[in-house]
FIVO-534091 format. One record per residue (C-alpha): residue number from 1; residue in one letter; x, y, z. Coordinates in nm, 4 decimals. Example, Ala and Ser with C-alpha at 12.3 -4.5 7.8 and 13.67 -1.06 7.14 Angstrom:
<nodes>
   num   residuo         px         py         pz
     1         A     1.2300    -0.4500     0.7800
     2         S     1.3670    -0.1060     0.7140
</nodes>
This chain:
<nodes>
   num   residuo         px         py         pz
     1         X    -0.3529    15.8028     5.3230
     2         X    -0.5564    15.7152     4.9737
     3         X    -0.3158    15.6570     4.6684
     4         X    -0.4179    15.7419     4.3216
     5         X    -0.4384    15.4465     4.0786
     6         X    -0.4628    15.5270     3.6831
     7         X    -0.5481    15.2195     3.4572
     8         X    -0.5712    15.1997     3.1374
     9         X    -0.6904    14.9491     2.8537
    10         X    -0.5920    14.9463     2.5078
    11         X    -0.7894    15.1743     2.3119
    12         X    -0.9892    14.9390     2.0707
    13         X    -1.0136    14.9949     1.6440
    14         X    -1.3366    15.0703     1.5513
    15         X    -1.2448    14.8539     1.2016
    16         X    -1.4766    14.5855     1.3549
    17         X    -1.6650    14.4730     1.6171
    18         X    -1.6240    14.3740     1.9974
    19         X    -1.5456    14.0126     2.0922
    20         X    -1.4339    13.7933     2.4105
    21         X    -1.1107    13.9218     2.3590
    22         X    -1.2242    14.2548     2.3955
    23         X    -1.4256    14.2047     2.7144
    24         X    -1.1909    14.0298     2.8764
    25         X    -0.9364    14.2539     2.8681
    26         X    -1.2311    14.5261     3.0013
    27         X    -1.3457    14.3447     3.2916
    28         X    -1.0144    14.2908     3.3863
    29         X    -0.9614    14.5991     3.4013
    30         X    -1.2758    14.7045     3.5655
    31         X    -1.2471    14.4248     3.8619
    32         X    -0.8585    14.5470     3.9112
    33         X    -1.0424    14.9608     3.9379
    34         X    -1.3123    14.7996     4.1995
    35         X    -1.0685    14.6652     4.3698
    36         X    -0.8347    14.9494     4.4019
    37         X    -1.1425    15.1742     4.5183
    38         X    -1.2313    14.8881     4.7490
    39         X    -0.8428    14.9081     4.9093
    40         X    -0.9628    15.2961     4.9359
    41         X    -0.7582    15.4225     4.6654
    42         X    -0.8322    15.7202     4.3934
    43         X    -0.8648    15.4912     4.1265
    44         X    -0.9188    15.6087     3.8017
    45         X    -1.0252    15.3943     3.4811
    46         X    -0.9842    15.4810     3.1174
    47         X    -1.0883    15.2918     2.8081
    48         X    -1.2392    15.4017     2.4689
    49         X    -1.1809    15.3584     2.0985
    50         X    -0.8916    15.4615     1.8200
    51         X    -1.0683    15.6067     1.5430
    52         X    -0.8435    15.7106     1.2724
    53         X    -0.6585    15.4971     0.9851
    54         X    -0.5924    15.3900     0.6808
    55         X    -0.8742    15.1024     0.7272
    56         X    -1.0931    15.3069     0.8693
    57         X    -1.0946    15.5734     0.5779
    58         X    -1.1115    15.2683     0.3059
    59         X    -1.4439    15.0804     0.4963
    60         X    -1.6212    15.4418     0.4888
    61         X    -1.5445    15.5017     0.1463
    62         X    -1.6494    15.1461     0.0412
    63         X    -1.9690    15.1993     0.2903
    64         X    -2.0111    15.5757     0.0871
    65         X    -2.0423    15.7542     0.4228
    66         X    -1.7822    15.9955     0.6187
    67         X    -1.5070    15.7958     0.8001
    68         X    -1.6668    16.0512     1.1352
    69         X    -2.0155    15.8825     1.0539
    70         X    -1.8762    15.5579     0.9852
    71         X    -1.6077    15.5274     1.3581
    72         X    -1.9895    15.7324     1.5543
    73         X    -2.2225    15.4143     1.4290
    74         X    -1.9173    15.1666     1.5002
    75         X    -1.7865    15.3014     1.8442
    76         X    -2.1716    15.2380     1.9825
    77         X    -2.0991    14.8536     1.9257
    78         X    -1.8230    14.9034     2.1846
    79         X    -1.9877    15.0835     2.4162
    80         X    -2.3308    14.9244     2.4282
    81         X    -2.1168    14.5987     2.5266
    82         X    -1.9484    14.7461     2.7952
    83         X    -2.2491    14.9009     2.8751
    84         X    -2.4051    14.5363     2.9140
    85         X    -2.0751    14.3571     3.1161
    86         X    -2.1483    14.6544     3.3745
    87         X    -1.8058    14.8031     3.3296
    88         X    -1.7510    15.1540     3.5570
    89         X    -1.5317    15.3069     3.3930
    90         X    -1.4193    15.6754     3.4764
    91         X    -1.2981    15.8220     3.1635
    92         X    -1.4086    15.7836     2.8032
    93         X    -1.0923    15.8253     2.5098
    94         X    -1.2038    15.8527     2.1356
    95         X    -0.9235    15.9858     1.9432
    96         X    -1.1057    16.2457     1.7086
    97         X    -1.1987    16.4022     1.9998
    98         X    -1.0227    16.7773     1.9595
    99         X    -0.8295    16.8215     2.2879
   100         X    -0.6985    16.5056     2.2419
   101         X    -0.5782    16.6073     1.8621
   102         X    -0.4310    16.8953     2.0197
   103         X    -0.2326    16.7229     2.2466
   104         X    -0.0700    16.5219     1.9737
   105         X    -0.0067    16.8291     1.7885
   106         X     0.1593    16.9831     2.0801
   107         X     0.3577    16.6691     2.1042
   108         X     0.4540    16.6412     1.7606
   109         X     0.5832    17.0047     1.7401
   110         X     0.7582    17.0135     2.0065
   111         X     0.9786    16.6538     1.9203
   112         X     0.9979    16.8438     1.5667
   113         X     1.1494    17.1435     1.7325
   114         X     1.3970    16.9330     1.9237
   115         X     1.5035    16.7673     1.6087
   116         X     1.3602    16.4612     1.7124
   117         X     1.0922    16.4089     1.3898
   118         X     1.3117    16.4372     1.0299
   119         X     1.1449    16.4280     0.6581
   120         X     1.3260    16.1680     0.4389
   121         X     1.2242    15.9534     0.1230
   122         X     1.2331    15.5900     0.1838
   123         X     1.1355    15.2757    -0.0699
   124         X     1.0214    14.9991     0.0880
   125         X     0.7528    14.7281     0.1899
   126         X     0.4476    14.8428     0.3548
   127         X     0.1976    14.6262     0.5743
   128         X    -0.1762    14.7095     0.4794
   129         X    -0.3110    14.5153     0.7778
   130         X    -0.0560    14.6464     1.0176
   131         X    -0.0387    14.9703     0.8887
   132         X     0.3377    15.0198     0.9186
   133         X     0.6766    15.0086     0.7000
   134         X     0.8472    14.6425     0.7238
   135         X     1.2418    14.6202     0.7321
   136         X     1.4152    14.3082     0.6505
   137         X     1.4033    14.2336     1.0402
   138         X     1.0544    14.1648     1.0056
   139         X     1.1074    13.8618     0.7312
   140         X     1.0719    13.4783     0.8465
   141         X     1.3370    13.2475     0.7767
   142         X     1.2069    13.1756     0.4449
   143         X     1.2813    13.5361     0.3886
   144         X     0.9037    13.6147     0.3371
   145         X     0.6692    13.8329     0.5136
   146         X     0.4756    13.6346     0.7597
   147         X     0.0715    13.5850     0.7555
   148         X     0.0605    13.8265     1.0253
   149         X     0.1645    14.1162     0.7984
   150         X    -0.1157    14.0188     0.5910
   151         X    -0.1181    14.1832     0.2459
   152         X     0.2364    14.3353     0.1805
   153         X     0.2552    14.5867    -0.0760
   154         X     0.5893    14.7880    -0.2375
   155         X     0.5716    15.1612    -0.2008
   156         X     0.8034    15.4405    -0.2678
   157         X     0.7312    15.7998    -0.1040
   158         X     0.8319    16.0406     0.1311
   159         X     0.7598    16.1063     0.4944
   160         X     0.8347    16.2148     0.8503
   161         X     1.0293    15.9857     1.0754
   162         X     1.0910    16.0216     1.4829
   163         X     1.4527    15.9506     1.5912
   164         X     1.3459    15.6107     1.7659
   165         X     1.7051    15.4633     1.7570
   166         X     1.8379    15.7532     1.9846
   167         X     1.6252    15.6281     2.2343
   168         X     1.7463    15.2564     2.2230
   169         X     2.0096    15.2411     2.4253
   170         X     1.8236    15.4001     2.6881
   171         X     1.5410    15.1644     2.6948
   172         X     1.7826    14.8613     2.6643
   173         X     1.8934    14.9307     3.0107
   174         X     1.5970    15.0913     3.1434
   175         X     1.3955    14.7407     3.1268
   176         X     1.6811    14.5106     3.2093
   177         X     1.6924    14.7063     3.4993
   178         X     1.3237    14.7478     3.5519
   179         X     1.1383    14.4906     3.7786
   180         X     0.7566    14.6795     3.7362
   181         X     0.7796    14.7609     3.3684
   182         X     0.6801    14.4097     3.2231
   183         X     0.3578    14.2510     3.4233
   184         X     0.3840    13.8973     3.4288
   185         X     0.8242    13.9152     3.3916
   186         X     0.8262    13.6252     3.1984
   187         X     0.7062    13.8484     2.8728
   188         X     1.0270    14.0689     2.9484
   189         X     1.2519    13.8343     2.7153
   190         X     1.0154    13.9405     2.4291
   191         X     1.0898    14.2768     2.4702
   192         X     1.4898    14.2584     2.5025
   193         X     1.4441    14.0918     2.1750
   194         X     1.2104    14.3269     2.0248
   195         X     1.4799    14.5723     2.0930
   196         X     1.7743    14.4429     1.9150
   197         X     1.5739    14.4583     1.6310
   198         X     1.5062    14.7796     1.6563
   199         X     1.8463    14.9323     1.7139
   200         X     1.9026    15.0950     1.4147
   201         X     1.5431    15.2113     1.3086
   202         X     1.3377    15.4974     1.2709
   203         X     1.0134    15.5200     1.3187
   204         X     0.7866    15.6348     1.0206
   205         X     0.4937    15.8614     1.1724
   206         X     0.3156    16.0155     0.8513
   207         X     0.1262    15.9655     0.5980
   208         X     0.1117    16.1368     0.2842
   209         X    -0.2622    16.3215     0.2589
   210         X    -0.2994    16.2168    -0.0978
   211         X    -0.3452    15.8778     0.0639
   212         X    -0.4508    15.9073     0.3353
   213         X    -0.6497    16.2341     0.4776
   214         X    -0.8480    16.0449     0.8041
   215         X    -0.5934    16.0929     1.0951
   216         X    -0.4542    16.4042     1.2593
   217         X    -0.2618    16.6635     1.0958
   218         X     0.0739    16.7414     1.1182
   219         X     0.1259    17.0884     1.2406
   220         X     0.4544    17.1809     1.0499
   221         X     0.3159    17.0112     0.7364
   222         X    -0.0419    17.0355     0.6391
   223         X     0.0072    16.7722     0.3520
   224         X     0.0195    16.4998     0.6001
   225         X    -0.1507    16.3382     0.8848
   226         X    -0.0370    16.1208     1.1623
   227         X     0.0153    15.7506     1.1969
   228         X    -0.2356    15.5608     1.4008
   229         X    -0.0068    15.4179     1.6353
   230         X     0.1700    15.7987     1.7364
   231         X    -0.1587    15.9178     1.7973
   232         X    -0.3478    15.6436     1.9512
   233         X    -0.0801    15.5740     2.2421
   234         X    -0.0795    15.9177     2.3123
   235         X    -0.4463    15.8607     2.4995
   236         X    -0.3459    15.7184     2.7663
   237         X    -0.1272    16.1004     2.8410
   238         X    -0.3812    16.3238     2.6465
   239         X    -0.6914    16.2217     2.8526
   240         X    -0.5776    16.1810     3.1693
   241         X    -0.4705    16.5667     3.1481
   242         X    -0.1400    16.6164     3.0205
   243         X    -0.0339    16.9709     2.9048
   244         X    -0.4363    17.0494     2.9035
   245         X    -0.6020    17.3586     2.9756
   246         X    -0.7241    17.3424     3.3848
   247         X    -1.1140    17.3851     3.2007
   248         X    -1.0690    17.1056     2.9489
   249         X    -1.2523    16.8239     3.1336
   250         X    -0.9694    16.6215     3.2312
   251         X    -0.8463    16.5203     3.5573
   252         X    -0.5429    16.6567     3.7331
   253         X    -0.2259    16.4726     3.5371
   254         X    -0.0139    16.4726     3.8192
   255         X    -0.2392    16.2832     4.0559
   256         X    -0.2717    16.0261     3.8044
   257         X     0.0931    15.9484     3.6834
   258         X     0.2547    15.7986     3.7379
   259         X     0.0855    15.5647     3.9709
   260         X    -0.0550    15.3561     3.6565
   261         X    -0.0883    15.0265     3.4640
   262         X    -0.1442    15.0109     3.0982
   263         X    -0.3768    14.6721     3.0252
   264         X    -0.2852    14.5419     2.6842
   265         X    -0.2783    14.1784     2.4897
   266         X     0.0312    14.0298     2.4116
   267         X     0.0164    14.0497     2.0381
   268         X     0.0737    14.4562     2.1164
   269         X     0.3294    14.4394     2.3597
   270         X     0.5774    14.4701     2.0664
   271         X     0.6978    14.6655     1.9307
   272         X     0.3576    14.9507     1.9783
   273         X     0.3754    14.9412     2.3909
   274         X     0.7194    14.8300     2.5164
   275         X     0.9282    14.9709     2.2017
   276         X     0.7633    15.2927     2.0799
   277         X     0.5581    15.4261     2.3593
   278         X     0.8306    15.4383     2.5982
   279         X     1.0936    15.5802     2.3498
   280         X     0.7799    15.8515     2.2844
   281         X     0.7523    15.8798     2.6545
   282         X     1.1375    15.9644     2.7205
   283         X     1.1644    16.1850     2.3983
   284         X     0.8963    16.3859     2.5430
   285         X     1.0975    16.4389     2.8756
   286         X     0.9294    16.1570     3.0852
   287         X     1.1594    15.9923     3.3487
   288         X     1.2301    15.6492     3.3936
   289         X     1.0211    15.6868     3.7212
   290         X     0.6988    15.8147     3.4771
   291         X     0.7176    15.5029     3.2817
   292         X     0.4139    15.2866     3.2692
   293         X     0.4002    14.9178     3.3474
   294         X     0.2442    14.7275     3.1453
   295         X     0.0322    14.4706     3.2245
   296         X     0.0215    14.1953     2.9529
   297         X    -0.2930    13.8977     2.8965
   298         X    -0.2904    13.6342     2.6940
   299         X    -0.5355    13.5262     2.4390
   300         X    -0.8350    13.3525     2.4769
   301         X    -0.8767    13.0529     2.2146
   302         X    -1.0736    12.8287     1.9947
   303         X    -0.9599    12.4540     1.9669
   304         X    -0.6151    12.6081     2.0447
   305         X    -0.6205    12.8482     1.7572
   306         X    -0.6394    13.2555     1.8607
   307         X    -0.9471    13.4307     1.8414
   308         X    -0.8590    13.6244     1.5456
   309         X    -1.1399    13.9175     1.4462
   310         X    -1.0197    13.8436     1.0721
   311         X    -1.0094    13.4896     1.0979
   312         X    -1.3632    13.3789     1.2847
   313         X    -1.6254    13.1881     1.0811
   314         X    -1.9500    13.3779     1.1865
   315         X    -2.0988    13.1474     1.3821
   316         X    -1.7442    13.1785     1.6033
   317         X    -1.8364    13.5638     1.5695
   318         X    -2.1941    13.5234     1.7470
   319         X    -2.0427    13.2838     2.0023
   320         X    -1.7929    13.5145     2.0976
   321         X    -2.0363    13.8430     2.1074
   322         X    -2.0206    13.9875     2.4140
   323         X    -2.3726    14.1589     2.3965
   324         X    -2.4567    13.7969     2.2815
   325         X    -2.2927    13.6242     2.5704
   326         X    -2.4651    13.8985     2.8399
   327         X    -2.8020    13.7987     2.6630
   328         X    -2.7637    13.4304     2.6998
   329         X    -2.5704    13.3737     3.0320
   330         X    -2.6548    13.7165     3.2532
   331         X    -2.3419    13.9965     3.3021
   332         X    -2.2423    13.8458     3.6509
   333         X    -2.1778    13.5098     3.5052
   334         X    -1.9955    13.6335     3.1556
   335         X    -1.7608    13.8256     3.4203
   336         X    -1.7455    13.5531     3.6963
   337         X    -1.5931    13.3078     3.4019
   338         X    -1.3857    13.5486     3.1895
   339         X    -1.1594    13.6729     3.5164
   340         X    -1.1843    13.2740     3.7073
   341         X    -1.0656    13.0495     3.3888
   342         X    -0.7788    13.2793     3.2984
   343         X    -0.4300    13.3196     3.4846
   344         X    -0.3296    13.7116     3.4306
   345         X    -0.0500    13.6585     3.1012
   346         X    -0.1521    13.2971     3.0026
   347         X    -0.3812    13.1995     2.7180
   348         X    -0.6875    12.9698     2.8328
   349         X    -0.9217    12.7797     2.5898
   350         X    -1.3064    12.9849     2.5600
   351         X    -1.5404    12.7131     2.6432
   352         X    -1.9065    12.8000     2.7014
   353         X    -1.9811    12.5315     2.8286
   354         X    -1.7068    12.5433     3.1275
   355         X    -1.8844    12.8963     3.1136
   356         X    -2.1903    12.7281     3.2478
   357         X    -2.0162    12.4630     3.4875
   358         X    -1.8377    12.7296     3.6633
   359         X    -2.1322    12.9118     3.7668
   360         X    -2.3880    12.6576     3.8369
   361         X    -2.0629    12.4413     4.0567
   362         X    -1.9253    12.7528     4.2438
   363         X    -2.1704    13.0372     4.2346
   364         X    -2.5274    12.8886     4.2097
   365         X    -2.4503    12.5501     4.4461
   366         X    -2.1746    12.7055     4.6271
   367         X    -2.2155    13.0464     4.7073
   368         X    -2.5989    13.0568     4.6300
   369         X    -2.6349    12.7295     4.8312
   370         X    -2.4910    12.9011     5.1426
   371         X    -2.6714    13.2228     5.0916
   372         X    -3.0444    13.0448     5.1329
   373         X    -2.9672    12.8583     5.3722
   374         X    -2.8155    13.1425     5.5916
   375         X    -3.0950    13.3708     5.5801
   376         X    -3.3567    13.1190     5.5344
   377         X    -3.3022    12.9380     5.8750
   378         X    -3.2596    13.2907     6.0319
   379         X    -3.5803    13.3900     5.9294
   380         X    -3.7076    13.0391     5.9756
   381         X    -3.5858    12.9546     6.3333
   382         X    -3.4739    13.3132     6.4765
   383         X    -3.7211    13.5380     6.3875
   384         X    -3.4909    13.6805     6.0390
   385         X    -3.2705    13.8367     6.2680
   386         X    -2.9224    13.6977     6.4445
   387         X    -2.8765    13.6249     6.8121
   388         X    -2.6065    13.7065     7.0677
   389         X    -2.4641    13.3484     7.1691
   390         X    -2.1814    13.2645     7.3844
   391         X    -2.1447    12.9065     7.2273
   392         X    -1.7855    12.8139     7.0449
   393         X    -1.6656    12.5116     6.9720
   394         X    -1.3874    12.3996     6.7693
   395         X    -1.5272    12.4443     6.4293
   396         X    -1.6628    12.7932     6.4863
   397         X    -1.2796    12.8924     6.6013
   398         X    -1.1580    12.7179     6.2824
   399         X    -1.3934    12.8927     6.0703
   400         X    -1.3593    13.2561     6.2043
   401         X    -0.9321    13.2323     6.1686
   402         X    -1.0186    13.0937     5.8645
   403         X    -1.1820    13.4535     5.7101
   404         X    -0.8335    13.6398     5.7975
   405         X    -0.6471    13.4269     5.5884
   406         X    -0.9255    13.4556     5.3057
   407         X    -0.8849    13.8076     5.3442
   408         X    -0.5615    13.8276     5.2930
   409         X    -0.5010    13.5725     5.0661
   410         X    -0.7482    13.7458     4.8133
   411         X    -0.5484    14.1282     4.9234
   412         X    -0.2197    13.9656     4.7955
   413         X    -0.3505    13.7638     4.4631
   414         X    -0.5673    14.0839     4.3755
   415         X    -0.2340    14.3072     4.4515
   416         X    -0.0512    14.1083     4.2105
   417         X    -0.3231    14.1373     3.9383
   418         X    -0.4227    13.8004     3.9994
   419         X    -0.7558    13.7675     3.9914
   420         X    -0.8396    13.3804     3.9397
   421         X    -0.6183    13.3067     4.2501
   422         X    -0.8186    13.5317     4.4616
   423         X    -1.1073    13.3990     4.3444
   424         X    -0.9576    13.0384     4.4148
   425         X    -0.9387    13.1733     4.7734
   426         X    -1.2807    13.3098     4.8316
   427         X    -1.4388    12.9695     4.6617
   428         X    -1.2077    12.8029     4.8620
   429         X    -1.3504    12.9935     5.2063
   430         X    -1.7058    12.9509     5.1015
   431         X    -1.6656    12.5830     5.0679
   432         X    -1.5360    12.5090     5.4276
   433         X    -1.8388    12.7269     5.5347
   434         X    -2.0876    12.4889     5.3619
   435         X    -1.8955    12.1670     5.4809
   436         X    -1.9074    12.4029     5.8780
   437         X    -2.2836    12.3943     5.7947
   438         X    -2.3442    12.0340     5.7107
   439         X    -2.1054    11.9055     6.0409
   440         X    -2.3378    12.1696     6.2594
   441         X    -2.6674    12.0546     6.1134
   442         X    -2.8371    12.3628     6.2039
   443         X    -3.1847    12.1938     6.1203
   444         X    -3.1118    11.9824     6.3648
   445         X    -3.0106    12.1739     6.6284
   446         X    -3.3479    12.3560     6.5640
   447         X    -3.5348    12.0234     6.7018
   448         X    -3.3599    12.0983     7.0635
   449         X    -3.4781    12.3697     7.2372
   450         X    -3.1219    12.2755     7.4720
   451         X    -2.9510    12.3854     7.1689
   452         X    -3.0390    12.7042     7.0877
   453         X    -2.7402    12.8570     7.1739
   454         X    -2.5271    12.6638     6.9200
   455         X    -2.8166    12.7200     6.6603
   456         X    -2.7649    13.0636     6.7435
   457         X    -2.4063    13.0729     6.6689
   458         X    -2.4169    12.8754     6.3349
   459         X    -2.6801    13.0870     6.1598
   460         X    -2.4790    13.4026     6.2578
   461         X    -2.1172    13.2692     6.1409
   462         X    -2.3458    13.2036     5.8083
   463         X    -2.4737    13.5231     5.7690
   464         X    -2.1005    13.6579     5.8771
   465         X    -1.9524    13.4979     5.5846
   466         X    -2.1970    13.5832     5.3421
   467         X    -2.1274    13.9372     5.4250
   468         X    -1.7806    13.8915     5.4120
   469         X    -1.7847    13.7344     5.0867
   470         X    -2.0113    13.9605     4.9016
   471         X    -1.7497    14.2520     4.9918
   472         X    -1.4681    14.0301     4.8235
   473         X    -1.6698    13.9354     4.5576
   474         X    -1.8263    14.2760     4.4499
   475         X    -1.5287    14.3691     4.2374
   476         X    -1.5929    14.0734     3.9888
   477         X    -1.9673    14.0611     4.0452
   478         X    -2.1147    14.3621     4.1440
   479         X    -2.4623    14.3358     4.0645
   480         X    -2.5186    14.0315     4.2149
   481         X    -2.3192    14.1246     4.5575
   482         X    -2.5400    14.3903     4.6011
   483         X    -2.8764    14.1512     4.5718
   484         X    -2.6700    13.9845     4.8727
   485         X    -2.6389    14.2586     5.0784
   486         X    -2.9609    14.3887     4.9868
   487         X    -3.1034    14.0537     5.1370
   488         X    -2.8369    14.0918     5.4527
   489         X    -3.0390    14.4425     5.4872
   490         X    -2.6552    14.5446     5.5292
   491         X    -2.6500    14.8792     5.3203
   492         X    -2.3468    14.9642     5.5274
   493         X    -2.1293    14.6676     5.3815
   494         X    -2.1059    14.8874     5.0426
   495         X    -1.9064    15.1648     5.2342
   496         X    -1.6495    14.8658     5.3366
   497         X    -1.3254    14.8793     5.2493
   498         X    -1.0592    14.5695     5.2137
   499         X    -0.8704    14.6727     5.5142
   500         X    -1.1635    14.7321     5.7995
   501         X    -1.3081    14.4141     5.6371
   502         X    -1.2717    14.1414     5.9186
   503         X    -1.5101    13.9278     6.1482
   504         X    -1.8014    14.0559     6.3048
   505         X    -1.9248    14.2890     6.0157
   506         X    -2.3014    14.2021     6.0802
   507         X    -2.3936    14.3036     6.4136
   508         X    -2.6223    14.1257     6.6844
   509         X    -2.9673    14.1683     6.6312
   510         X    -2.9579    14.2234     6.2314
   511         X    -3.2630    14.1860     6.0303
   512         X    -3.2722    13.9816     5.7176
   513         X    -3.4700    13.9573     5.4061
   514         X    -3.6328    13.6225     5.2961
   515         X    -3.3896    13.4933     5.0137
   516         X    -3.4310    13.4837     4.6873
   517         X    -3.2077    13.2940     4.4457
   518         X    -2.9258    13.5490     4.3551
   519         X    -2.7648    13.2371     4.1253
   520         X    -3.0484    13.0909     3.9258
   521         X    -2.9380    12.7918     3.7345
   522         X    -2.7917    12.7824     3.4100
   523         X    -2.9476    12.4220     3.2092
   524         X    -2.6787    12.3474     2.9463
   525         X    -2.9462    12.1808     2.7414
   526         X    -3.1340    12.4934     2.7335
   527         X    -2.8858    12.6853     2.6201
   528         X    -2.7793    12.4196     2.3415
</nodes>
């Protein structure tokens, strides 16, 4: 019986531009929605960009164009990278989209209609970079606003608040109790936290018109809009069909949700994700058994510092391009590297040229090693196609009970979100059959026509983990896995899925293509 999978990424501000950061947090997501298709689920992938905002409206105005013109030309940065990191994604969110306005709307008067969204006048500090109201809560020790506030400014006006301390108590117990909220659980201490601090706050969800008119209207008060973070969380409901009309595009809501993960960085999960969107969520009438989990990364970083999109000189900028990074290294490799040299919730160091090492050591030598010599000795000493052969030995039985527990090593690392330790596996797997292939000597056994049975048997357990391999590998590296299967002549291994995948995938008597190097090389000097 399939299961529906929804994932979802945060939506990204089209203030700026895309970097590692960025892509990382795509192609996780886009390996994890492979994967889920591979296990034979109805997965279903959503990503896209958060258009309105103060920022937004004040980089248009200083640009002289419309704030629509100005989020059009900057969304295309987004998606011409993901175009180039080969991300599949199934759905496409930009939040001035209309039925996605109307959903908030619909929202918004209906929590105003339940007395849940109040008009008051409040005096206080205001975050410019943030774009949110501070409370003393939010002071250091030295009782100042910290750097990551950025310019703090003293305002006095009036606007509409949602009742987010009714919902405290609630959400207090609901993730003590919860063990699939917070993905990995050690980031679940930062949200207990988070919420003592909010315990006796409101949340401020307008903005006055006069000063800011690029953002979505309220509908019970046309002189202001909403606040980016009420209507940019509201994506991950609004396009995946919630309370929309059966023609409006979107898929069927209840075969998504709740069966979902929501992909974010760790420098959102509070208080946006794990404090207001779930204290949206129940106001709305969502159950604890709707809630989301959230699936939390770390950062990638420079010399131990964050990659900050304010803070990077512009040379760090170029490095960190993705469209850059496609150019110079190939998609296949910028994907292979961002999902190996990261543990799902840790921070790793970005490091091109561990980049390159990883993919010349474990795909091009490795995995690219084992594919030519696999298909080149078939073709070379069987005619390019594989034998029947009633040979065994010892190291043939090791090496075929060896690809179950690859199998389902990989199943339960990639079940668990993590990816580098199913990778770790599959490396691991590809390396015994390379060390299999230098004890057999296969070129060797080719200079003894007595042998030909064994020789037999070698060049087909190659060619059997090559196929096996490009089916656990597609996920991360799709392009490339299907130049492998293309040169297995095994069209059939696309329609694979994880739990028919075992030994004996490529039958007796199949063809294959003379190789050609899937893996070429990367020259660190070159690249210099």
């Amino acid at each position: 019986m399939k299961s529906s999978f929804y994932i979802t990424t945060a939506i990204d501000y089209t203030n700026g531009s895309p970097h590692v950061g960025h892509a990382y947090e795509k192609v996780l997501a886009d390996v994890i929605n492979r994967y889920r298709k591979l296990r034979g689920d109805e997965s279903y992938f959503l990503t896209g960009v958060d258009q309105h905002g103060q920022k937004v409206q004040q980089t248009a105005e200083k640009e002289g164009i419309h704030p629509g013109t100005y989020v059009r030309k900057t969304t295309k940065r987004f998606t011409n990278a993901w175009e180039k990191l080969e991300l599949q994604y199934d759905g496409w969110a930009e939040t001035t989209d209309e039925r996605h306005k109307k959903c908030v709307a619909d929202i918004l008067q209906k929590l105003y209609d339940e007395g849940q969204i109040y008009k008051k006048q409040y005096k206080g500090f205001y975050s410019i970079k943030q774009e949110q109201f501070l409370t003393d809560k939010e002071r250091g020790e030295d009782g100042e606003f910290g750097s990551e506030w950025g310019q703090v400014e003293e305002r006095d006006e009036e606007n509409y608040y949602f009742k987010l301390s009714d919902h405290v108590a609630w959400l207090r117990d609901y993730v003590e109790k919860s063990d699939h909220f917070i993905i990995p659980a050690f980031r679940k201490t930062d949200v207990i936290n988070a919420i003592e601090r909010a315990e006796d706050s409101d949340l401020c969800i307008s903005r006055p018109k006069e000063r800011l008119r690029w953002g979505i209207e309220m509908p019970f008060d046309p002189d202001f809009v909403t606040f980016v973070w009420f209507d940019a969380l509201i994506n991950y409901i609004s396009f995946a069909g919630y309370n929309a009309a059966p023609d409006a595009g979107f898929p069927e809501f209840e075969k998504l949700w709740p069966a979902n993960i929501h992909i974010i960085g760790k420098d959102i999960l509070v208080p946006s994700h794990s404090i207001y969107w779930p204290c949206m969520l129940h106001a709305i009438g969502f159950t604890d058994e709707q809630m989301p989990s959230l699936l939390v990364h770390g950062f990638w970083n420079l010399k131990n510092g964050k990659v900050s999109k304010s803070e990077m000189t512009p040379e760090q900028a170029a490095m960190l391009d993705p469209v850059n990074l496609v150019e110079k290294f190939g998609a296949d490799c910028v994907r292979y590297y961002l999902v190996r040299d990261i543990h799902t919730g840790r921070d790793s160091d970005f490091d091109p040229e561990r980049l390159v090492m990883l993919f010349n050591t474990e795909l091009a030598n490795n995995l690219g090693n084992l594919c030519n010599r696999g298909l080149s000795m078939t073709k070379r000493f069987l005619g390019g196609a594989t034998g029947q052969s009633d040979y065994d030995d010892e190291l043939s039985q090791e090496l075929r009970a060896e690809s179950a527990t690859t199998i389902a090593t990989y199943k339960d690392a990639m079940d668990r979100y993590c990816v580098s330790e199913a990778l770790e596996a599959v490396i691991k797997y590809i390396t015994l059959c390379n060390q299999y292939t230098d004890k057999q000597a296969p070129w060797s056994l080719a200079k003894d026509e007595t042998k030909m049975a064994e020789l037999t048997t070698v060049l087909g357990h190659l060619t059997e983990v090559v196929a096996i391999v490009s089916v656990l590998l597609k996920p991360i590296i799709p392009s490339a896995c299907e130049r492998i299967q293309a040169q297995l002549k095994a069209n059939f291994l696309a329609d694979v899925k994880i739990d028919d995948l075992k030994w004996g995938m490529i039958p007796v008597g199949q063809e294959v293509a003379k190789p050609k190097p899937v893996f070429p090389r990367i020259s660190l000097e070159e690249e210099a």
